[in-house]
C-alpha positions as CSV (number, residue, x, y, z in Angstrom):
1,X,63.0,22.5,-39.2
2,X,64.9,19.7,-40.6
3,X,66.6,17.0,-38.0
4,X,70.2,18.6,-37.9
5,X,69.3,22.1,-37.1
6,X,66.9,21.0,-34.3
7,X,69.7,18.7,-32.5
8,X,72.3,22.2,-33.2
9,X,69.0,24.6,-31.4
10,X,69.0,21.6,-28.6
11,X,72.3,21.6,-27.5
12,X,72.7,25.7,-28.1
13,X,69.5,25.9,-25.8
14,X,71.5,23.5,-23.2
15,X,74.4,25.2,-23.1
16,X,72.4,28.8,-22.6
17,X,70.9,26.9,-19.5
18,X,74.1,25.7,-18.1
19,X,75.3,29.3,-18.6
20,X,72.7,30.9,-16.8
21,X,73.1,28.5,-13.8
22,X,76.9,29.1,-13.4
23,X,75.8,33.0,-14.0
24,X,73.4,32.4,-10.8
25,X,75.3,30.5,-9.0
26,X,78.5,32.6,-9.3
27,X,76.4,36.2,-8.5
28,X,74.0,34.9,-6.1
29,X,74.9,31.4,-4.8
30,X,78.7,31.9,-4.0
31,X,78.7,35.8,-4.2
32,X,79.7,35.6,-0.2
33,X,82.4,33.2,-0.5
34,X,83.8,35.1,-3.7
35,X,83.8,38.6,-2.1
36,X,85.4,37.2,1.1
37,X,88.5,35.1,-0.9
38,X,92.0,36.0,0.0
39,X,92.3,36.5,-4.1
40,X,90.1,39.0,-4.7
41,X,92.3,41.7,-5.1
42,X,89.4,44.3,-5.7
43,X,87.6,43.5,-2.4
44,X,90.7,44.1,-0.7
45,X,91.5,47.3,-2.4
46,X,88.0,48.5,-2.0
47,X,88.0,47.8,1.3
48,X,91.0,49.4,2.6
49,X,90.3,52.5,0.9
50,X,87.1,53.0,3.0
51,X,87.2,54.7,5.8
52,X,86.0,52.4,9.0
53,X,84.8,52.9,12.4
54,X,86.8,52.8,15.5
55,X,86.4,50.5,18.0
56,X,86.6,52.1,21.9
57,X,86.0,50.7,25.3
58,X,83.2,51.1,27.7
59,X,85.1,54.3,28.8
60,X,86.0,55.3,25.5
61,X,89.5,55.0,25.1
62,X,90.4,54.3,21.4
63,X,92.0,50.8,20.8
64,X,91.3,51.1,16.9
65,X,91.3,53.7,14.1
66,X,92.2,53.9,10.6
67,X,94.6,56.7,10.3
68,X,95.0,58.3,6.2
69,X,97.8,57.4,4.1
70,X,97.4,59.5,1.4
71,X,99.6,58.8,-2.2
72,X,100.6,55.0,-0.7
73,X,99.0,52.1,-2.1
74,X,96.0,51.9,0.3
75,X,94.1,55.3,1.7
76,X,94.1,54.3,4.9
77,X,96.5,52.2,7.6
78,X,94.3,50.8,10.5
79,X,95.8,51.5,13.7
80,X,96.0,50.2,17.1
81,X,97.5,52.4,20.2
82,X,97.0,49.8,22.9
83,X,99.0,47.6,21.0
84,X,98.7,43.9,22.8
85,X,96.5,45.3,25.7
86,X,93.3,44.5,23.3
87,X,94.8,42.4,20.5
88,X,92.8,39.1,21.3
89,X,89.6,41.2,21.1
90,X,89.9,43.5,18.6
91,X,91.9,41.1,16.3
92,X,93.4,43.0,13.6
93,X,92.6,44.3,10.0
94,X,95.3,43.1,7.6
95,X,95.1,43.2,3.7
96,X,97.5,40.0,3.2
97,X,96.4,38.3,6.5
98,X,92.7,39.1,6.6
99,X,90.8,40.0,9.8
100,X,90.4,38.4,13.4
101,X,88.3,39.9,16.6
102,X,86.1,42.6,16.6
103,X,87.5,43.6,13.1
104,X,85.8,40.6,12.0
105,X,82.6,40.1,13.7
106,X,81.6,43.5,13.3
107,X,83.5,44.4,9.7
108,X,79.8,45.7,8.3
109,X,79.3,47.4,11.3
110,X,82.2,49.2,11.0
111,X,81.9,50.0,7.0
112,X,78.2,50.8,7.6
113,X,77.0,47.9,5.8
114,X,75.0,46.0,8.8
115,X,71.6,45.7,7.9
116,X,70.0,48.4,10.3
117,X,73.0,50.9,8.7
118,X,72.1,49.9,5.2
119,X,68.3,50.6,6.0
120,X,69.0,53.9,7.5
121,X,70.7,54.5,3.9
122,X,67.6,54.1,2.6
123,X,65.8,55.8,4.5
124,X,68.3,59.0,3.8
125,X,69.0,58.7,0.1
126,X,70.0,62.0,-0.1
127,X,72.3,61.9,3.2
128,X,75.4,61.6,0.4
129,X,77.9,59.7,3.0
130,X,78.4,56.2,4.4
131,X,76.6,55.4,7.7
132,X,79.9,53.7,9.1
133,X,79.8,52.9,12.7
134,X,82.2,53.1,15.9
135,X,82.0,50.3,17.9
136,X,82.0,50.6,21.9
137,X,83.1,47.5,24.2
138,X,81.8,46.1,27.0
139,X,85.3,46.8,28.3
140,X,86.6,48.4,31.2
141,X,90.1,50.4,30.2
142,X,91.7,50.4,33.8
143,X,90.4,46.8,35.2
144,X,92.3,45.4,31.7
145,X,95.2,47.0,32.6
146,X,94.8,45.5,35.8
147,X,94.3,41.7,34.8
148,X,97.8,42.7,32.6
149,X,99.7,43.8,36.0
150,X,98.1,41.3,37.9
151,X,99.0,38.3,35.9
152,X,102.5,40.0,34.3
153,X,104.2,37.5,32.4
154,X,103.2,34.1,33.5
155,X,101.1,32.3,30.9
156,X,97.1,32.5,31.6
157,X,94.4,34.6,31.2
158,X,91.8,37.0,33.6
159,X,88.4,36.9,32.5
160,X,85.8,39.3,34.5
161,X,82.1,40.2,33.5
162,X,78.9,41.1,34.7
163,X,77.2,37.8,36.0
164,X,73.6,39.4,34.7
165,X,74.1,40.8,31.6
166,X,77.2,38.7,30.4
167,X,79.1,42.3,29.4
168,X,83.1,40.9,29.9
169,X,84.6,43.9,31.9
170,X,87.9,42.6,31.4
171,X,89.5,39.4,28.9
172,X,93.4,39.6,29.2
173,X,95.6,36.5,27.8
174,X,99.4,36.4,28.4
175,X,101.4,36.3,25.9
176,X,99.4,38.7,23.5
177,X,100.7,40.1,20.4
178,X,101.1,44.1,19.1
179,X,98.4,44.1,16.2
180,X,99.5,46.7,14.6
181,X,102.5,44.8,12.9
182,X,99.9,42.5,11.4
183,X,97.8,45.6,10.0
184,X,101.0,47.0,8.2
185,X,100.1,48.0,4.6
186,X,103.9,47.0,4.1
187,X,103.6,43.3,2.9
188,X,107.3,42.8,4.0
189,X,106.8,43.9,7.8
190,X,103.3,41.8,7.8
191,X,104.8,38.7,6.7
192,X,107.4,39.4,9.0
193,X,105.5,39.9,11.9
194,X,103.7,36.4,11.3
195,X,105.8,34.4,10.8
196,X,107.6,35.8,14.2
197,X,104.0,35.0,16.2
198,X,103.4,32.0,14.6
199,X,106.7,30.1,15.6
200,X,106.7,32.2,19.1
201,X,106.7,30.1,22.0
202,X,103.1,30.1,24.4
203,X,101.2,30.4,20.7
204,X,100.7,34.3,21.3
205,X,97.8,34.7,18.5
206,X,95.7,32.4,20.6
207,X,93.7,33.8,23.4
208,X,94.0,31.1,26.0
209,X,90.7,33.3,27.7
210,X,88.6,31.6,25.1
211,X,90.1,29.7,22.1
212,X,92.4,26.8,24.6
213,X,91.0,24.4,27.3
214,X,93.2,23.1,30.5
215,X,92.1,20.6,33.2
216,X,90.4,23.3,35.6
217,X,91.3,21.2,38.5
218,X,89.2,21.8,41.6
219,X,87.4,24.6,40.2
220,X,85.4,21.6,38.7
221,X,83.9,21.0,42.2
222,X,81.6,23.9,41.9
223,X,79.8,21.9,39.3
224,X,79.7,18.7,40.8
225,X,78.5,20.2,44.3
226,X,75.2,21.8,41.8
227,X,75.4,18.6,40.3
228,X,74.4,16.5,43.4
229,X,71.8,19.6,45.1
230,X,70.3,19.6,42.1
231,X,69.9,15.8,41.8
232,X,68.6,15.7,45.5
233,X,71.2,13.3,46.6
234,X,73.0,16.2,48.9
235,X,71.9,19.5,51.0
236,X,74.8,21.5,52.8
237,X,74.2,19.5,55.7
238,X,73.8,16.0,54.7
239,X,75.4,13.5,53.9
240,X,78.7,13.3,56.4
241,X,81.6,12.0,54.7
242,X,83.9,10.3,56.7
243,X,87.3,12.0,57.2
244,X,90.1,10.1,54.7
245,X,93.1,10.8,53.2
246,X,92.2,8.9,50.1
247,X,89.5,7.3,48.1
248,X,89.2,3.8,46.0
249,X,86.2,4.2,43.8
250,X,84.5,0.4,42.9
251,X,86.5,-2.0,40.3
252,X,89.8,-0.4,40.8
253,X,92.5,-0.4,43.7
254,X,93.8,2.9,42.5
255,X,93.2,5.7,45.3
256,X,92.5,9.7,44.4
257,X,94.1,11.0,47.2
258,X,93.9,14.9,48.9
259,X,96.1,17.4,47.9
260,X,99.3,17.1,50.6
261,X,98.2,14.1,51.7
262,X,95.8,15.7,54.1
263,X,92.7,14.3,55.9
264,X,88.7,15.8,55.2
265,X,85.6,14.6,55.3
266,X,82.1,16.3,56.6
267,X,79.0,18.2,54.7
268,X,79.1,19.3,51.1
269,X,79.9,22.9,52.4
270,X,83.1,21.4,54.7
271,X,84.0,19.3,51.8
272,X,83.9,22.6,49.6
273,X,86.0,24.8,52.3
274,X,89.0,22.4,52.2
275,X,88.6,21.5,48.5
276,X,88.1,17.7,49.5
277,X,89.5,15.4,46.8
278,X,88.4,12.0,48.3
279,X,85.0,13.3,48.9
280,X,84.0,15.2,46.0
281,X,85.3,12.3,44.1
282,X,82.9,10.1,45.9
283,X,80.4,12.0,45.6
284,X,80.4,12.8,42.0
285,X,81.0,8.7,41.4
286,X,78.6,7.1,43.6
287,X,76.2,9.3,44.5
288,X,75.7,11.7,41.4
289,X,76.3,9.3,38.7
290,X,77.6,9.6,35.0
291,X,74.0,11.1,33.6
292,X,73.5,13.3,36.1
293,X,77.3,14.5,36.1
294,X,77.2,14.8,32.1
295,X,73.6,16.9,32.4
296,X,74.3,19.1,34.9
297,X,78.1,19.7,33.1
298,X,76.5,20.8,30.0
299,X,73.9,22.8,31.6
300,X,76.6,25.3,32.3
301,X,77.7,25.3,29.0
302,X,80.1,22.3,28.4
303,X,80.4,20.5,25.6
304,X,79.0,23.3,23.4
305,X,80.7,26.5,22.2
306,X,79.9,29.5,23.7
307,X,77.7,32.1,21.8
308,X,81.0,35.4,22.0
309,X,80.7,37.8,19.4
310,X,84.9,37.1,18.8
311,X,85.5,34.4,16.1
312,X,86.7,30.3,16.8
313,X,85.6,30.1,20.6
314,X,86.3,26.2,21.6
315,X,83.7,24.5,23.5
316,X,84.9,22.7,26.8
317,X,84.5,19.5,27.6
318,X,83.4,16.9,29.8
319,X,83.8,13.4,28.5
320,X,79.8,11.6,28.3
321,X,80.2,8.2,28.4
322,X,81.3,5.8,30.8
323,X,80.3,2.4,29.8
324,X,77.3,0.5,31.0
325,X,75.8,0.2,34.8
326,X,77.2,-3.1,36.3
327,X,75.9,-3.1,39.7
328,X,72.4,-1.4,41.1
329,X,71.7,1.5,43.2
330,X,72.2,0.7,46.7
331,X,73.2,2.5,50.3
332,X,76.7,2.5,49.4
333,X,76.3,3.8,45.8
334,X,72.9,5.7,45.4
335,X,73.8,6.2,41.7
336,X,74.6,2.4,41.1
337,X,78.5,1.4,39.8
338,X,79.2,2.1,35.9
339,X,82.3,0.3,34.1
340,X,84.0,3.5,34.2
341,X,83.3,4.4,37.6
342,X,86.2,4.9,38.5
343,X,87.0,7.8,35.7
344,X,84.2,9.6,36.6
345,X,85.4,9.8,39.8
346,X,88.3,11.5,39.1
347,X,86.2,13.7,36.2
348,X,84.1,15.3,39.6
349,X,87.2,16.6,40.8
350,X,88.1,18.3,37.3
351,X,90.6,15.6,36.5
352,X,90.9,12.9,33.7
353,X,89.6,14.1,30.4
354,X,87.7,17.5,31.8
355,X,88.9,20.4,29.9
356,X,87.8,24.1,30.3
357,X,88.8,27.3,28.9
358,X,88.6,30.1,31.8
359,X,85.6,32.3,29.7
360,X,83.8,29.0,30.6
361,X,85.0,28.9,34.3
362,X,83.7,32.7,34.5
363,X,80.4,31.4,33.0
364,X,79.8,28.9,36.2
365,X,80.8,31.6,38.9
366,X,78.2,33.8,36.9
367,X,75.7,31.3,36.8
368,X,76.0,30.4,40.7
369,X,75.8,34.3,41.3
370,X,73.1,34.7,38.6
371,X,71.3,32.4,40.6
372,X,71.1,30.0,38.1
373,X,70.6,31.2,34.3
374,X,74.1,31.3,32.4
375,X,74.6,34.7,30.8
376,X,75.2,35.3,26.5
377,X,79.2,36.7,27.1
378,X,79.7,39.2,24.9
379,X,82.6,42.1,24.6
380,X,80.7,44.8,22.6
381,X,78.0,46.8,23.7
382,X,76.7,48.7,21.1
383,X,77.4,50.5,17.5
384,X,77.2,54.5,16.8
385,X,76.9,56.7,14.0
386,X,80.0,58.2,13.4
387,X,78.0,61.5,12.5
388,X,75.3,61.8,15.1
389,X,75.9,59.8,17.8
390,X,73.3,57.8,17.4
391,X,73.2,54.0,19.0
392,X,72.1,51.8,15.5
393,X,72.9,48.6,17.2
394,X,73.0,47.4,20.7
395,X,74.2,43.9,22.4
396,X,74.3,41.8,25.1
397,X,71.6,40.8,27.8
398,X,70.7,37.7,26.5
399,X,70.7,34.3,28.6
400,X,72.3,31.5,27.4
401,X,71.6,28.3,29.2
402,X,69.9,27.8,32.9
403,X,72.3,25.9,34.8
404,X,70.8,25.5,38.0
405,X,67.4,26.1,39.7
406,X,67.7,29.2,42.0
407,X,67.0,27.7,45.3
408,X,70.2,25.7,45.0
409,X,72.1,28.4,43.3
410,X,71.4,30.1,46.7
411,X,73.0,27.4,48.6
412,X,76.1,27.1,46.5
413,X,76.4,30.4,46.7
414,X,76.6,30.4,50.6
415,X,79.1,27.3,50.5
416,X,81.3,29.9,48.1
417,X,81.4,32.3,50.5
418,X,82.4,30.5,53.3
419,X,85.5,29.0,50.9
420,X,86.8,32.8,51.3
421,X,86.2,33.2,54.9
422,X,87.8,30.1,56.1
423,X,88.6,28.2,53.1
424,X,91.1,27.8,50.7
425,X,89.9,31.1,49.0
426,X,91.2,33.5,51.7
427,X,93.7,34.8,49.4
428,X,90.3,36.8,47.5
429,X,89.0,38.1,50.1
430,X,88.1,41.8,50.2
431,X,87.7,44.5,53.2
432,X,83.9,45.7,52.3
433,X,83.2,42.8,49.7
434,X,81.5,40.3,50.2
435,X,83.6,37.3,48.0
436,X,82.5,33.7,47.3
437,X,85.2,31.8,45.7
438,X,86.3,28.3,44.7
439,X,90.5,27.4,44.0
440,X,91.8,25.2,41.7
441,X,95.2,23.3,41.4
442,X,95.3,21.4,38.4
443,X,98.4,18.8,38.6
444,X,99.5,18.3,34.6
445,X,101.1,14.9,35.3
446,X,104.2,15.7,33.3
447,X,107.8,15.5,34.5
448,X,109.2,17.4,35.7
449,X,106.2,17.9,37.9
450,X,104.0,21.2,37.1
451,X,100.5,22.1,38.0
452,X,98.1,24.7,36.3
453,X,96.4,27.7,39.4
454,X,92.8,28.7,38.7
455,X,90.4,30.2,40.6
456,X,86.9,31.5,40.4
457,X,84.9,34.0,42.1
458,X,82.2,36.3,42.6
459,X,81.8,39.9,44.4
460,X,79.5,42.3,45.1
461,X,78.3,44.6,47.9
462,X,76.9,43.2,51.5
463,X,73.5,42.9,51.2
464,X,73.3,43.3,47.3
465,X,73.6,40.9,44.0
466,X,76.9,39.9,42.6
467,X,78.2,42.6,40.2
468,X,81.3,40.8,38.8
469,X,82.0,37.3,38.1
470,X,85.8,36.4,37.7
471,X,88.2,33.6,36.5
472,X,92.1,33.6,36.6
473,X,94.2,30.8,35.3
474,X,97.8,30.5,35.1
475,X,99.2,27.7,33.5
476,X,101.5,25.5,34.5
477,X,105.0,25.7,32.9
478,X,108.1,24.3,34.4
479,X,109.5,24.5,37.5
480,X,105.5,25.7,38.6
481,X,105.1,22.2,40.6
482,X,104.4,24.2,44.3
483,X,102.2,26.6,42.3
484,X,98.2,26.9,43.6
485,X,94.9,28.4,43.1
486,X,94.9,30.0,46.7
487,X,98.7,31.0,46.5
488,X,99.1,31.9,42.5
489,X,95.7,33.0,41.0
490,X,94.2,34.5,44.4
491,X,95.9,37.5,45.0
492,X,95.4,38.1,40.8
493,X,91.6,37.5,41.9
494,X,91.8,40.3,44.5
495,X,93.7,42.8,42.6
496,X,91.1,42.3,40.2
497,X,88.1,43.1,42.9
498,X,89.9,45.9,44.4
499,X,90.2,48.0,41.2
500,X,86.7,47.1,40.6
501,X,85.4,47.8,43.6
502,X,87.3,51.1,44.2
């Protein structure tokens, strides 16, 4: 073979090889990417004329179908009859707008292309159908509709689940959305509809259970209290702080002062009770310290994002660094004096640049009820067969982080309880249920003045484990400056235990 025609069979054999590389790499490297872009038409088409699953709640009342269209463009139109009851967890199904929620998550699930379905396919070659699956909640039908009441339309969110198992019995955010205008094979009414929610005020397609973070105020003292049993620096008894109305932390002459200008001191479970800013502040500052604070913060799950089954969760967050120690440990400050000391300070009593969605607040009243471990949250349960019934998947269970050993989990608990029965918390509190509880009342610092309610809680029967875990937030919009945990998210909190309980 003469020069020339070997340099012609070189570069023919190089571009062969560069062929069969783009060949792989478009089939097998980025077949994912390709099958899920918004222009592939034929993924789209194929997928809304399958037939998919429903998705029900725990008591099976359908919040999703696909419903037949025959001789439109699509087979079938997927359907939503709770409308905005279940919208930030189910998401919707929309050929122009894609999918969000459940409809995401658990899209094979629900086409019968998970992995066990596709094995049971297998297994039943001559079956002749598509294993699809229905997918069943963790969700209570009647305690959502009771976090919608409850709250009604101020701006917040309920979250309740099962402080064992992490199952959310209820996850309502105000204002919601009606799905089914964003599933509407008509591309007109779609577009419509989004760019209606997308300029709506209070950012409706957002849940604010789990995709926004506020300051969660005082709520924050529940983790700071763990914080400082955990480090050994506090029992319930011990130390005494001295009754103030105010407190300076080192290398600044600004004061944290109580809420109303009132005066507390005493034991961790006194300080607790009457949601003591000048001694939780001092606490967290000078006896805690910033690695102990930062630890024991991410224990219960801050700073990372929660492991949901829904799609975008946002971590929260509690800022880790605050310059380097300046002074030593002594009487006065156990924990030694930091350069920022005097942020951390107000970062124990939920302030500064603390941040928390209220799926993450519910987290540390389960934890303290779990005594200790933080549970996986999850909203679905499990996935049937369409045809027989049969559970192919199931969820949830799962622990997620330990935030607390369960001695002290035990004390905290006891200090939560007593925030009900004399505390700030009374507003909870539930003939035959035995309620621990902590409020929060988050000041924004805008003007005109407005302050975000929280609280969080746990309940069960006398004598028995905790079977729900709750947080309410309601956010802080204006002319909400007198608003507070006790007053505002408290009575939400009870109608929440009441239907549960009943």
């Amino acid at each position: 073979m003469n020069r020339p025609i070997r340099h012609v069979v070189a570069v023919l054999m190089g571009l062969f090889t560069i062929l069969f590389i783009q060949l792989n790499r478009i089939q097998v490297i980025d077949a994912d990417e390709l099958q899920t872009n918004d222009a592939n038409t034929r993924t789209i088409q194929r997928d809304f004329n399958k037939q998919r699953g429903r998705i029900l709640t725990a008591d099976e009342v359908v919040v999703a179908s696909s419903t037949p269209t025959p001789g439109e463009f699509f087979d079938y139109q997927r359907t939503y009859p709770q409308a905005e009851l279940y919208a930030h967890i189910t998401g919707y199904w929309s050929s122009i707008f894609g999918a969000e929620g459940v409809e995401l998550t658990f899209k094979d699930h629900l086409i019968g292309a998970s992995p066990s379905q596709e094995l049971r396919g297998l297994t039943n070659p001559l079956d002749g159908r598509d294993p699809i699956g229905d997918i069943y909640l963790t969700i209570d039908h009647d305690l959502q509709k009771t976090a919608r009441e409850a709250l009604g339309n101020r701006r917040g969110a309920v979250v309740a689940l099962d402080p064992v198992s992490g199952a959310i019995r209820a996850m309502w955010s105000y204002p919601s959305f009606d799905p089914n205008r964003m599933a509407a094979n008509d591309g007109a009414l779609a577009n419509e509809a989004w760019t209606e929610l997308v300029n709506a005020d209070g950012k409706p397609l957002l849940s604010k259970a789990y995709q926004e973070i506020y300051a969660p105020g005082s709520t924050f003292k529940v983790i700071t209290a763990a914080a400082a049993l955990e480090a050994n620096v506090a029992t319930l008894d011990v130390p005494e702080f001295a009754a103030v109305d105010s407190y300076v932390a080192p290398l600044t002459s600004h004061s944290i002062r109580n809420f109303g200008g009132s005066t507390c001191g005493g034991n961790l479970v006194q300080l607790l009770v009457v949601s003591c800013n000048a001694g939780f502040a001092e606490l967290g500052a000078e006896f805690v310290g910033p690695d102990r604070m930062v630890a024991t913060a991410e224990n219960f799950g801050f700073n990372n994002t929660p492991e949901l089954d829904l799609p975008a969760p946002v971590a929260s967050r509690f800022p880790d660094d605050y310059g380097s120690q300046v002074q030593s440990a002594s009487d006065e400050s156990p924990a030694g004096v930091f350069e920022d000391t005097p942020l951390l300070a107000q970062a124990a009593i939920g302030q500064y640049e603390v941040a928390a969605t209220p799926l993450q607040m519910a987290l540390v009243a389960a934890a303290v009820a779990n005594g200790g471990p933080v549970p996986q949250p999850h909203v679905v349960a499990e996935v049937r067969d369409v045809e027989s019934g049969r559970t192919t998947d199931s969820f949830g269970g799962r622990k997620w982080r330990d935030a607390m050993s369960t001695d002290r989990a035990i004390d905290l608990t006891k200090a939560m309880i007593e925030v009900v029965e004399t505390g700030t918390a009374k507003s909870a509190a539930v003939p035959g249920v035995l309620v621990g509880a902590k409020t929060g009342t988050a000041q924004v610092g805008t003007d005109p003045p407005r302050s975000h309610a929280w609280m969080i809680a746990f309940a069960g029967q006398p004598e028995q484990a905790p079977e729900l875990a709750i947080a309410v937030f309601v956010e802080g919009v204006e002319g909400s400056a007198d608003q507070t945990g006790g007053g505002t998210a408290g009575p939400i909190v009870r109608s929440i235990l009441e239907q549960f309980f009943s």
